[in-house]
C-alpha positions as CSV (number, residue, x, y, z in Angstrom):
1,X,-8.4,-8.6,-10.4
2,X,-8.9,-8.1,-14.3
3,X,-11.0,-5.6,-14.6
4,X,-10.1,-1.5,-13.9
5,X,-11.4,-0.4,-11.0
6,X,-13.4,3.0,-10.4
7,X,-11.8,5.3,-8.5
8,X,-8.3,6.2,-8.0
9,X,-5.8,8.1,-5.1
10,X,-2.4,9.0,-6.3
11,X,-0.2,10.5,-3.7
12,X,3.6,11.4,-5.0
13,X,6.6,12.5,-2.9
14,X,10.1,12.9,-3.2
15,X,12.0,10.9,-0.8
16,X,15.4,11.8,0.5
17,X,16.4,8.4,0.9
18,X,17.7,6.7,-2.8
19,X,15.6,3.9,-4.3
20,X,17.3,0.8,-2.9
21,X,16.7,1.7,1.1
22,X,12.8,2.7,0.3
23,X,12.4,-0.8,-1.4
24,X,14.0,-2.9,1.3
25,X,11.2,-1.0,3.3
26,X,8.3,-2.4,1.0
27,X,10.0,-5.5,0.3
28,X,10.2,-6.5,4.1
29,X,6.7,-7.5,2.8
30,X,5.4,-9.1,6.3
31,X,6.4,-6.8,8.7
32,X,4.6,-3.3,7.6
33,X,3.3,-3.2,11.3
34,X,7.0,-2.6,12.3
35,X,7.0,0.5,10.6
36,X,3.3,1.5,9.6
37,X,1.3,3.1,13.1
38,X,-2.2,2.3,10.8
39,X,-1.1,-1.0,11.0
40,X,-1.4,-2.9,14.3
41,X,-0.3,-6.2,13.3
42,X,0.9,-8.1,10.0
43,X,2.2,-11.5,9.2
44,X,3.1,-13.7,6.2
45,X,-0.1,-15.7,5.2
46,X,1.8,-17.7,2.2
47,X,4.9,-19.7,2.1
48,X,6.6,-16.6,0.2
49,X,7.5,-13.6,1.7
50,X,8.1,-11.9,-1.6
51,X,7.9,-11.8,-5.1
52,X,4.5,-12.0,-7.0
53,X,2.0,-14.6,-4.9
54,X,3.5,-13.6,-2.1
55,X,0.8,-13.2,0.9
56,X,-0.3,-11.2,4.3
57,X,-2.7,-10.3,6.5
58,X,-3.1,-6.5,8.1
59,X,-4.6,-5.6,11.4
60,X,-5.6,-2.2,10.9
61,X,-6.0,0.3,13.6
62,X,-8.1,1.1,15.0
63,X,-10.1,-1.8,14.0
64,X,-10.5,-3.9,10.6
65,X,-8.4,-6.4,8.4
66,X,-6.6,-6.4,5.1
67,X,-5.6,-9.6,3.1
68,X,-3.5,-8.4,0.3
69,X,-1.2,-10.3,-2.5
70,X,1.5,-9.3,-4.6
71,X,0.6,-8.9,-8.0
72,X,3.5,-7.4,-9.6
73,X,7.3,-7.3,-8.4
74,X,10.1,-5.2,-9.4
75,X,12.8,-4.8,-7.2
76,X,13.5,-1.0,-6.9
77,X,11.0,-0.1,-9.3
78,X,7.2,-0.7,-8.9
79,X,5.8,-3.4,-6.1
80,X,1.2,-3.5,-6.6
81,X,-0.1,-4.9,-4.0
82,X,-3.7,-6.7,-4.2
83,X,-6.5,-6.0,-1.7
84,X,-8.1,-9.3,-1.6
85,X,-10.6,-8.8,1.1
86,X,-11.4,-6.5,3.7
87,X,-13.0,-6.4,6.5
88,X,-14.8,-4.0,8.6
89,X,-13.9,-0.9,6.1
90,X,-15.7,-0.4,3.0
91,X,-13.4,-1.5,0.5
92,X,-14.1,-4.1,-2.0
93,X,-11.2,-4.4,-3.3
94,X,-8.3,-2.2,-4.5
95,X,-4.7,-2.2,-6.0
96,X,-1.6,-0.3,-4.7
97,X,1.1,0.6,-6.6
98,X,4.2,1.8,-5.4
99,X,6.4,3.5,-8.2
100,X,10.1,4.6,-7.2
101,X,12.3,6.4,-9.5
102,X,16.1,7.7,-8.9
103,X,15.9,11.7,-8.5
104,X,19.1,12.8,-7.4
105,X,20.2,11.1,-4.3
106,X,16.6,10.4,-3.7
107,X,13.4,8.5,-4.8
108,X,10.8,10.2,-6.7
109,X,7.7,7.7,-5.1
110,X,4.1,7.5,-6.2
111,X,1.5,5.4,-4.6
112,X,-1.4,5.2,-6.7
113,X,-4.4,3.0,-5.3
114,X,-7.3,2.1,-7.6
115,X,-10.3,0.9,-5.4
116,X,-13.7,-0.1,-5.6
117,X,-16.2,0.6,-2.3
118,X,-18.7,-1.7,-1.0
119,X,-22.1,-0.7,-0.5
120,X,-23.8,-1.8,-3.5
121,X,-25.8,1.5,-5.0
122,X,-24.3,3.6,-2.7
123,X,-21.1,2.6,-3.5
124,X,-20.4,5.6,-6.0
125,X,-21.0,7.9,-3.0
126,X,-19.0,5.9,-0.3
127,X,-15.9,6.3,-2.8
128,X,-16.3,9.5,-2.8
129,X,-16.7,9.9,0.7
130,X,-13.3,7.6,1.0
131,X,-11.2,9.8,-1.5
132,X,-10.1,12.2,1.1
133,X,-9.5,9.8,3.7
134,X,-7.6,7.6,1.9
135,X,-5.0,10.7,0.6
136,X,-4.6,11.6,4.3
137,X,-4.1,8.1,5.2
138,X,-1.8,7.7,1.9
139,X,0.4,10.9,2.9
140,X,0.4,9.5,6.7
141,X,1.6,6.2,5.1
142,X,4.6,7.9,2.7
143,X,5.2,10.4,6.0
144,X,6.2,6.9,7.6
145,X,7.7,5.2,4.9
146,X,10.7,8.2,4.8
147,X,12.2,7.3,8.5
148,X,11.9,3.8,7.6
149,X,14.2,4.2,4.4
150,X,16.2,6.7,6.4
151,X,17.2,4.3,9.1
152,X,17.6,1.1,6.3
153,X,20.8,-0.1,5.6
């Protein structure tokens, strides 16, 4: 993925968890579906389960599929993930990036997703249409994430 994609989502929260229990979150890389509800299933697709190359499959719900790579890795920092293909949503292709920051006893977390929409000359307008679902699903996502770093050890 070289070239900048269209259209971007940026969602930012403060966490009350510090930076080191949200990470071990994200970096449990495989097993989102243990903590994500808009993820029904997930599972290592590579010999590495973390660290840049590193590999996995989502089962969304309710229905649709995410393979997605690790293109950048840096514990407690900044993880971007790769959407390599989709299926059965209208995503082309995207890139998440997670940002965390110390902020007091917290994290100060950004998720920024650059994406591009299938559809061919439509596609303009389906990322559009998109924009607002994928905030709500982003916040839905960080609204998760926060019991997940809570509870992480």
């Amino acid at each position: 993925m070289s070239a900048k994609l269209p259209h971007n989502v940026r969602v930012d929260r403060r966490l009350d968890s510090p930076p080191a229990q949200v990470w071990s979150v994200l970096a449990d890389y495989p097993n989102i579906s243990a903590w994500n509800s808009g993820i029904k299933n997930s599972f290592s697709t590579s010999e590495s389960t973390e660290g840049v190359g590193a590999q996995r499959h989502c089962d969304l719900a309710p229905l649709g599929g995410l393979d997605e790579t690790i293109r950048e890795w840096v514990p407690e920092e900044r993880l971007a993930i790769s959407i390599d293909r989709a299926t059965k949503i209208p995503i082309k292709q995207g890139l998440a990036t997670f940002s965390l920051a110390p902020d007091g006893d917290g994290t100060a977390f950004s998720l920024s997703y650059d994406y591009e929409a299938k559809g061919g000359p439509l596609s303009g307008l389906i990322a559009r249409m998109l924009r607002g679902q994928l905030e709500k699903g982003f916040a839905g996502f960080i609204d998760e994430l926060e019991p997940a770093a809570a509870a992480a050890t």
